[in-house]
Every structure is written in C-alpha cells, then in structure tokens.
C-alpha positions as CSV (number, residue, x, y, z in Angstrom):
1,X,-6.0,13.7,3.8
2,X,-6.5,11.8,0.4
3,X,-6.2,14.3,-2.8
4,X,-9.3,15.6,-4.7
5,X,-10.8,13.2,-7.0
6,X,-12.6,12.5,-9.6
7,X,-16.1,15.0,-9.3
8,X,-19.0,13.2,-8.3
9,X,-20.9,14.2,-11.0
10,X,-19.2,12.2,-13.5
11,X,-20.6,9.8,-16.1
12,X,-18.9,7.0,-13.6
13,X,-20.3,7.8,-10.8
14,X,-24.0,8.7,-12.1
15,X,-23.4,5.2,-13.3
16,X,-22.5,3.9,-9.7
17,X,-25.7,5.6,-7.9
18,X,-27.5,3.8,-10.4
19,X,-26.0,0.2,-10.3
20,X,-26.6,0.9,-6.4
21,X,-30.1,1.7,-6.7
22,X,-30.9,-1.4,-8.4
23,X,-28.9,-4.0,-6.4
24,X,-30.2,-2.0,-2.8
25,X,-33.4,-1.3,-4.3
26,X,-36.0,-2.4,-1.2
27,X,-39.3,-2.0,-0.2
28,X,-40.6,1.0,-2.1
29,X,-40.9,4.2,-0.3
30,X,-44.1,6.3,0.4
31,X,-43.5,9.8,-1.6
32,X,-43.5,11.9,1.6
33,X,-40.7,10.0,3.2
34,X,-37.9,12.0,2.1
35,X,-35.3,9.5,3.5
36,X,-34.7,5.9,4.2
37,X,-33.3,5.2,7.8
38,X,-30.6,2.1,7.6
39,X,-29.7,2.1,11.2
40,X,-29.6,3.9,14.7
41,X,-27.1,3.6,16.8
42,X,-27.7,5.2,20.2
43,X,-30.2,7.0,18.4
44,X,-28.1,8.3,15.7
45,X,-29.5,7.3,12.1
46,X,-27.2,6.3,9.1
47,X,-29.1,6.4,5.9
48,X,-29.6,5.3,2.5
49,X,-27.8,8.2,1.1
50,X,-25.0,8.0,3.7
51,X,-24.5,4.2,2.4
52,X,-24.7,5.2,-1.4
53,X,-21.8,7.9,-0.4
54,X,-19.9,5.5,0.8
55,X,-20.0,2.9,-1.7
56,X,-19.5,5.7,-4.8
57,X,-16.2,7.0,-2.8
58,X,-14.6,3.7,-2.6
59,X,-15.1,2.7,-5.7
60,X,-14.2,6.1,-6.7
61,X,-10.7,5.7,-5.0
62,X,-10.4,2.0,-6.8
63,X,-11.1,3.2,-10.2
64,X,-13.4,0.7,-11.2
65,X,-14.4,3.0,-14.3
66,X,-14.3,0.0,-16.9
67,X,-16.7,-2.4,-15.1
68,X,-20.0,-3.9,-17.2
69,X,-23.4,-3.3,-15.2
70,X,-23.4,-6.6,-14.2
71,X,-19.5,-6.8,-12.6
72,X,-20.4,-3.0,-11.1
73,X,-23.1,-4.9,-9.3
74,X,-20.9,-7.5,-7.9
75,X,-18.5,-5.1,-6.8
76,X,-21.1,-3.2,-4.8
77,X,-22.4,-6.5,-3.3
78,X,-19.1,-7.4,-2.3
79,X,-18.0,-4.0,-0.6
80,X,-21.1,-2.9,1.0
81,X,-20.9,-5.8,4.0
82,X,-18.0,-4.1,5.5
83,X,-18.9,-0.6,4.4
84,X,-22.1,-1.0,6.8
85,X,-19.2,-2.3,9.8
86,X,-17.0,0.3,9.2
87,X,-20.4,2.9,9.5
88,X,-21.6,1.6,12.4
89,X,-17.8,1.7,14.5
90,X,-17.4,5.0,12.9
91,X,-20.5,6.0,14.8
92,X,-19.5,4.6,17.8
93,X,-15.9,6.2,18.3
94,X,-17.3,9.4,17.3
95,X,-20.4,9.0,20.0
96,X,-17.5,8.3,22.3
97,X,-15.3,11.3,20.7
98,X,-18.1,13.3,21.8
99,X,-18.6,12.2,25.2
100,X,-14.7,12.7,25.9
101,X,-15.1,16.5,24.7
102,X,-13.1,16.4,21.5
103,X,-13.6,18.8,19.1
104,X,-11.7,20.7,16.0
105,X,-10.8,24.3,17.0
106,X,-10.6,26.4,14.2
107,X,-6.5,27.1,14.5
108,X,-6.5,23.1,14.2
109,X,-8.6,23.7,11.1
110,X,-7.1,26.7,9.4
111,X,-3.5,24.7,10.0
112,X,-5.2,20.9,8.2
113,X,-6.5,23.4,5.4
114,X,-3.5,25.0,4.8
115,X,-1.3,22.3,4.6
116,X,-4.2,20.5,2.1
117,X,-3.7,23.6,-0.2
118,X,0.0,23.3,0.0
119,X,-0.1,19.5,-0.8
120,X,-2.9,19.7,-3.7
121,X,-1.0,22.7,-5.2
122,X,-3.6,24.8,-5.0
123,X,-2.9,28.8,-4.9
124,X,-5.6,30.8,-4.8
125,X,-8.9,30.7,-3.2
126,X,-10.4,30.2,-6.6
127,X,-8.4,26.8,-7.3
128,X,-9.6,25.7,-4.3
129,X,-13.4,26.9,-4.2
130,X,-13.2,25.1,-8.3
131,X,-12.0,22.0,-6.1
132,X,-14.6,21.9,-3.5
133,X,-16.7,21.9,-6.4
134,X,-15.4,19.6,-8.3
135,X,-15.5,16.8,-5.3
136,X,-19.1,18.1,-4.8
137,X,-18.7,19.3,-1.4
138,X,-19.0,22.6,0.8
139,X,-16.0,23.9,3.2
140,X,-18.7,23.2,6.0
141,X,-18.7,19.7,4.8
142,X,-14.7,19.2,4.4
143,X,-14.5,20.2,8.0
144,X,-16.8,17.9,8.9
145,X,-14.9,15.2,7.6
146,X,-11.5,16.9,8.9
147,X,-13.2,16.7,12.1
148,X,-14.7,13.0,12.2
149,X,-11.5,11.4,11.1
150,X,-9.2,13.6,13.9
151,X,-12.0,12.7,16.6
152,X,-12.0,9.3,15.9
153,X,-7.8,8.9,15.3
154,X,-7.9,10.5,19.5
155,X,-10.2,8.1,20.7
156,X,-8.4,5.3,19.2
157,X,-4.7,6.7,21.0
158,X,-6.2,8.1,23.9
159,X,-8.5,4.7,24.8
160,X,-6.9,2.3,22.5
161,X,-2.9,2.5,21.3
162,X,-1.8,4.6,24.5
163,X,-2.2,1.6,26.8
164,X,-0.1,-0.8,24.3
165,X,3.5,-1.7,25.5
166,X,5.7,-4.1,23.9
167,X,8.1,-5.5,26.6
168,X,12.0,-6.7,26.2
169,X,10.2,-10.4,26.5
170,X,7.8,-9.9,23.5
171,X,10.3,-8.8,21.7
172,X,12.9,-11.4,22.2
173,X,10.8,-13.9,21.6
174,X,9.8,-12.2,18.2
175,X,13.4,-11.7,17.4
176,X,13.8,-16.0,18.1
177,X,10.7,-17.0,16.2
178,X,11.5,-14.9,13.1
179,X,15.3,-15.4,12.5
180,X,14.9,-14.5,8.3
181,X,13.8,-11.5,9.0
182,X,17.1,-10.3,10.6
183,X,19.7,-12.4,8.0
184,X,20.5,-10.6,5.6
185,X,21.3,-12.3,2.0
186,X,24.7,-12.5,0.8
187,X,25.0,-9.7,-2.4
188,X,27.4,-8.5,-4.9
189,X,27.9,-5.7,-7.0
190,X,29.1,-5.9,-11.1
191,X,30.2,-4.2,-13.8
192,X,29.9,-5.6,-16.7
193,X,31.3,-5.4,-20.4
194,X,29.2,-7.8,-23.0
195,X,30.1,-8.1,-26.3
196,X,27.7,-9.8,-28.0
197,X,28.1,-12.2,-31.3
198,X,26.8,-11.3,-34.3
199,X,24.4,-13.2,-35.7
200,X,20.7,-14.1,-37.0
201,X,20.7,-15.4,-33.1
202,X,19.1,-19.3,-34.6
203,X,22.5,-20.5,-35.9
204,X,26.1,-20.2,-34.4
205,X,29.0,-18.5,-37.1
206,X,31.9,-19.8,-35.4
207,X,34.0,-16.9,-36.9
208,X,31.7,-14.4,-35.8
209,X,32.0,-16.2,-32.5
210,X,35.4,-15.9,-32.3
211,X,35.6,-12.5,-33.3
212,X,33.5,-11.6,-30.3
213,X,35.4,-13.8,-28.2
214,X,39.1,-11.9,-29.1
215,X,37.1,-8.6,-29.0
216,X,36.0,-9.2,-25.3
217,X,39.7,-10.5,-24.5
218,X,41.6,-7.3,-26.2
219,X,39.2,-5.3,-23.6
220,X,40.1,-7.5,-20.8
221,X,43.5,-6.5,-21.6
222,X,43.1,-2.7,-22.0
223,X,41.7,-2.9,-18.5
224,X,44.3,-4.9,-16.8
225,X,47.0,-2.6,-17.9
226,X,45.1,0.2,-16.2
227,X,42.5,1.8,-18.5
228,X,39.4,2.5,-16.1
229,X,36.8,-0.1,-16.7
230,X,34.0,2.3,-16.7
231,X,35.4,3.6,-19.2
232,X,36.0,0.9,-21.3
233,X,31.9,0.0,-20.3
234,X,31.5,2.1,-24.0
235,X,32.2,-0.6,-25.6
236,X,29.6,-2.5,-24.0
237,X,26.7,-3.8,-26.3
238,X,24.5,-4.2,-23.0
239,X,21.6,-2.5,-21.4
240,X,24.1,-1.2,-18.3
241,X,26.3,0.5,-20.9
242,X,24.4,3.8,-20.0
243,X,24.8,3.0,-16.3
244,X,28.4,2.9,-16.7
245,X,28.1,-0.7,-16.6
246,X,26.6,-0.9,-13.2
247,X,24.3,-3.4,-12.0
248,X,23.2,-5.1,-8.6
249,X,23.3,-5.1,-5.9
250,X,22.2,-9.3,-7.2
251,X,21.9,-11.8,-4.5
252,X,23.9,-14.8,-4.6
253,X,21.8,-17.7,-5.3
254,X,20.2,-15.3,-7.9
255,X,23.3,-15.6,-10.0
256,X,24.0,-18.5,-13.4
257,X,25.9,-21.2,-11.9
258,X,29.2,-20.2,-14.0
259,X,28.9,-16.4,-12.6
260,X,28.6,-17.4,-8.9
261,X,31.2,-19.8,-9.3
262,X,33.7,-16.9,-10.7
263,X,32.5,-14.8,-8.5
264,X,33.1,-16.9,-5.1
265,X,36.8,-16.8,-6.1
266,X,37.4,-13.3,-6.9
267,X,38.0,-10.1,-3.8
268,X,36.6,-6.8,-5.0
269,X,38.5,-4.9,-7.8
270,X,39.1,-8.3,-9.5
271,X,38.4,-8.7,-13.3
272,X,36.4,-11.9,-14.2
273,X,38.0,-13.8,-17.2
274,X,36.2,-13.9,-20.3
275,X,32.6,-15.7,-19.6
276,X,30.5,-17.0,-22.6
277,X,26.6,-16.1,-22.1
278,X,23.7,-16.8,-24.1
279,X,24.6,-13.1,-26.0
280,X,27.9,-13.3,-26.6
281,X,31.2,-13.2,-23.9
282,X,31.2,-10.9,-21.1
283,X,33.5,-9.8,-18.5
284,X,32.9,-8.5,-14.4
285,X,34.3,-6.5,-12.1
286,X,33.7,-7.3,-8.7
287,X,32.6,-3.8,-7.3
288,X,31.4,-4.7,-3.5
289,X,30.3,-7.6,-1.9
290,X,28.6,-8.3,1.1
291,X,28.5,-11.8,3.4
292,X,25.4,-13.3,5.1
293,X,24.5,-11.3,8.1
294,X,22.4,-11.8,11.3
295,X,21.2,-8.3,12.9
296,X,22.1,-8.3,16.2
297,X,19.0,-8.0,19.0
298,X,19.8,-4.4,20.1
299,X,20.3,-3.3,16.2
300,X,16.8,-4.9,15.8
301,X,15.0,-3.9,19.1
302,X,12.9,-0.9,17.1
303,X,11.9,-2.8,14.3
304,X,10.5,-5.0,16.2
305,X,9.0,-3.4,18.7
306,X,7.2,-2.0,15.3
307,X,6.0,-4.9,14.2
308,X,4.9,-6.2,17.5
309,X,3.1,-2.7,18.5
310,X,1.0,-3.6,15.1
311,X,-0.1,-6.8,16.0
312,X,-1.2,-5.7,19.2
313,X,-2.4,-2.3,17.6
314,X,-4.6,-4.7,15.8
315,X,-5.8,-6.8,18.4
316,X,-6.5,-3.7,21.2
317,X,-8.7,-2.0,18.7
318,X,-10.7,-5.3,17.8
319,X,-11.8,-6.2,21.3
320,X,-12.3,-2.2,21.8
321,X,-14.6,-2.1,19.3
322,X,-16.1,-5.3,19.8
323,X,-17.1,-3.9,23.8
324,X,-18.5,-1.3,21.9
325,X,-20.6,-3.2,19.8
326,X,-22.3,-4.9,22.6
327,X,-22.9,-2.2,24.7
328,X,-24.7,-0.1,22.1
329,X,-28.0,-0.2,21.1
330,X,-27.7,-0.7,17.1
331,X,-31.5,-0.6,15.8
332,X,-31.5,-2.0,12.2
333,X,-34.1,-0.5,9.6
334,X,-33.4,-2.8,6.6
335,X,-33.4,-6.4,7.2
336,X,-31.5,-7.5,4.3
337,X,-28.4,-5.0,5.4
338,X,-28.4,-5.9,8.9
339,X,-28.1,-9.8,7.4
340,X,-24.9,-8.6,5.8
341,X,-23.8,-6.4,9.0
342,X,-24.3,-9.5,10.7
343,X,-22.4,-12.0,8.3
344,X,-19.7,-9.5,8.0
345,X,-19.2,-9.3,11.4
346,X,-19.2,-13.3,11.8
347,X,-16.3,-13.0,9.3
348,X,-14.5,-11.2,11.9
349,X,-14.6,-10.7,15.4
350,X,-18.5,-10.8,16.4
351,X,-20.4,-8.4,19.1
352,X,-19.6,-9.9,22.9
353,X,-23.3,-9.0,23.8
354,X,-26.9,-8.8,22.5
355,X,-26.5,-5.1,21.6
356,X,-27.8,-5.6,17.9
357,X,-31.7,-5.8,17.6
C-alpha cells in the first residue's frame, strides 16, 4: 500500500484536471448527461472521471509539479494509452475475481488497516480521518481499493503464477548462457595515508615536494616499527581520514596503473611504499583481498530460479491476459481512446480474438 500523498485538491492537481480536460476534451456533452461512458466491458462501464483519476494519481506519484501547460499536456498524451490497458485488464481480473468468489473479509481488512496506520505513523483516529481527507477519499473508498488490488493479486497466483515451474534444465541452461552473472570481480580493500604537497596546485615547489615526500616516508616508518596504521590515518590530509582511512572494497581494473601494479605484489597486512599521486604521496595497506570467482551451480540454483520465475511470470500473465481480451466483449464509447487502446495494445501483445468492437 503506497503512503498518503499529496491532497487532491492541490494547486497541481486542479492544474492536472484542467490540462486533461483540454487535451481529452470531445464531443460536447448534453447538460442532462451527468457522465461520459469510455468503455464497457462485459457490461461494466469505465468513465471519463475514472480515466481523469487515473491520469492525476500517476502523475501525482511522478511529481511532475514543475511542468508548463504545454509539456503537462504531452505528459498526459503519453501516459493515457496504457492507462486505458491497464483499466480495461484491471476490469477483467476483477470480473474474474468475482466469478471465483473472492472477496475482502473484514478481519482481512481491519489487519491491511492497521498495519497502514502502523507504517504511515499515524496514531489516532484523528491523524488518520485528517489523512483520508487529505487524499480526498472515504474509508468506504480505501477499502475498495484494498479490496481491488488483493482480488486481482489472487487471480493472478491462483490462475496465473501457481502453474509456473522452473525445472533443473531451465535453469542450467540459464546458469550457461549467463556466465557474468555468477563471476565475481577480483576486489581489494585499502587504507590509505595521503599527504598532500603544498602548493597553489598550477606550479610544482620542488622543496614543498620533498617535504611531502619525507613526511609520508617518516609515517611509513612509524608504522613499520609497529604503531597501528589507523592510527597514524590522523595524519591523513584525505577524505578517508574520518573513516580511519578506509576505503573499498575497489575492483581491480578500477585501480591507476601504478596502484594495481603495487598492489598485485603485496599479501594482506602489507604496507605499500611511498606512491606519488596527482595530490601529493600516499601510502596503502592492503586490508583484504578477494580473487575472481565463479558461483558454483547449486550456490546459484535460487537466484536463478528467480530470475527465470520472472521471465516466465511475465510471459504467463501476457498470454493470460491476452485470452482475456479476446474473449470479452470490450464496447468502446470514445473513438479517439479506443484508437490509442488499440495502438497501445499493438505496442505489446495484441487481443488473440475479435473481442474489441
């Protein structure tokens, strides 16, 4: 369940109603019709308003609150095509929610609602009654939506996601045909002392130079008789001073040619020698390293069988929903929306059947 936002009555979403009233504004309506039918499907209308709802929530959720009239128009051009899909199927799972018997008891309710109060920090019936409000919406309405999205969520596991299997085969064959995934890069772990030379940093002082350079040796030396380099990280003049000089884990081949060249010769624990950088000389400690690594199969078996359930997730729903589609009897209103609905679906994976008039 998505936190409260902002309340529909704001200045940016007056301005929304109105940038979708002009680029939806159709054939005008006689003053006794009270409401403009988009689309039935099995009967079942979807409306102007219902659209208009949609359209302000989503660019609600996107923050588009800085847009010109004319880009606020474009945005509602260019999200309305699959807001009308996503109606339509939304009609149809629930139609077939309904036929299967699902419903919302109220425990199922009372237990959504409390855990929405919990997670919104909300306290008292007040703070919540002076939410409902602020989203514009009724209890009677946020159950209906509670409802909606748990029907539809069964009737995509009980008819869709519960028949998917992803077999040893699939997943071998996934593990073979994506052998990156499962190497992982050689990294290693630094501290690091800098000690920068002084400077206006657009000319080199070769006495301030080597003054850094014997400052950054003298540390070397503290820390080779014994004194603990994290310590000595005080003394630092970089960033990772306050991170006791800690920084990585840094892949390999993400390191200047004179580091990984130090580096490949050193075990962890070992001190780097004095390195000159574009600040100033710095010395390493090697702190952990790790080698190039391929995950064995069996390590990898879940992941994948992740990865390969949502694929097929994917796929299952869209010829679902495409079945769906044809069989149903979706009566268009409004011409110029079906034309999107239809180009939109074109787009994707189109109707099987004749099921659209």
């Amino acid at each position: 369940m998505k936190r409260f936002l902002t309340p529909l009555s704001s200045p940016f979403c007056l301005t929304v109603v109105v940038a979708i009233a002009a680029t939806f504004a159709v054939a005008p309506l006689r003053a006794e019709i009270l409401e403009r039918v988009i689309v039935k499907v099995n009967g079942e209308i979807f409306t102007k308003t219902d659209l208009e709802a949609r359209q302000v929530a989503l660019l609600r959720s996107q923050q588009q609150q800085q847009l010109s009239d004319a880009d606020l128009k474009k945005r509602v051009e260019a999200i309305t095509p699959q807001l009308l899909v996503d109606a339509v199927d939304e009609m149809l799972l629930l139609q077939r929610g309904r036929e299967l018997g699902y419903r919302m008891a109220d425990d199922q309710f009372n237990e959504i609602l409390t855990k929405l109060k919990a997670d919104n920090h909300i306290e008292s019936e007040e703070q919540f009654q002076a939410a409902l409000k602020q989203e514009g919406m009724t209890l009677p309405e946020l159950r209906k939506t509670i409802e909606r999205n748990m029907i539809i969520q069964r009737v995509e596991q009980s008819e869709v996601f519960s028949h998917i299997n992803v077999s040893n085969d699939e997943a071998k064959k996934y593990y073979d045909d994506h052998p990156s995934e499962f190497t992982s890069t050689p990294t290693v772990t630094l501290r690091e002392i800098l000690v920068k030379v002084a400077g206006d940093g657009k000319t080199v002082n070769v006495g301030l130079d080597e003054e850094a350079r014997q400052k950054a040796e003298a540390i070397r030396d503290r820390a080779l008789k014994g004194e603990s380099f994290e310590k000595l990280t005080e003394l630092s003049d970089a960033p990772s001073k306050a991170n006791g000089g800690l920084i990585g884990p840094i892949n390999r081949s993400d390191l200047e040619a004179n580091f990984a060249k130090t580096l490949s010769t050193m075990k962890v624990g070992d001190l780097s020698p004095v390195l000159r950088t574009r600040d100033g000389y710095a010395i390493v400690k090697l702190e952990s390293s790790t080698d190039t690594r391929v995950l064995p199969f069996e390590e990898a078996r879940q992941q994948i069988a992740n990865k390969v359930y949502a694929t097929k997730q994917q796929a299952e729903f869209d010829n679902y929903i495409k079945k769906m589609r044809a069989s149903a009897i979706i009566d268009w209103k409004v011409p110029e929306l079906k034309k999107l609905y239809d180009e939109q679906i074109a787009r994707g994976q189109a109707p099987t059947g004749g099921g659209s008039h």
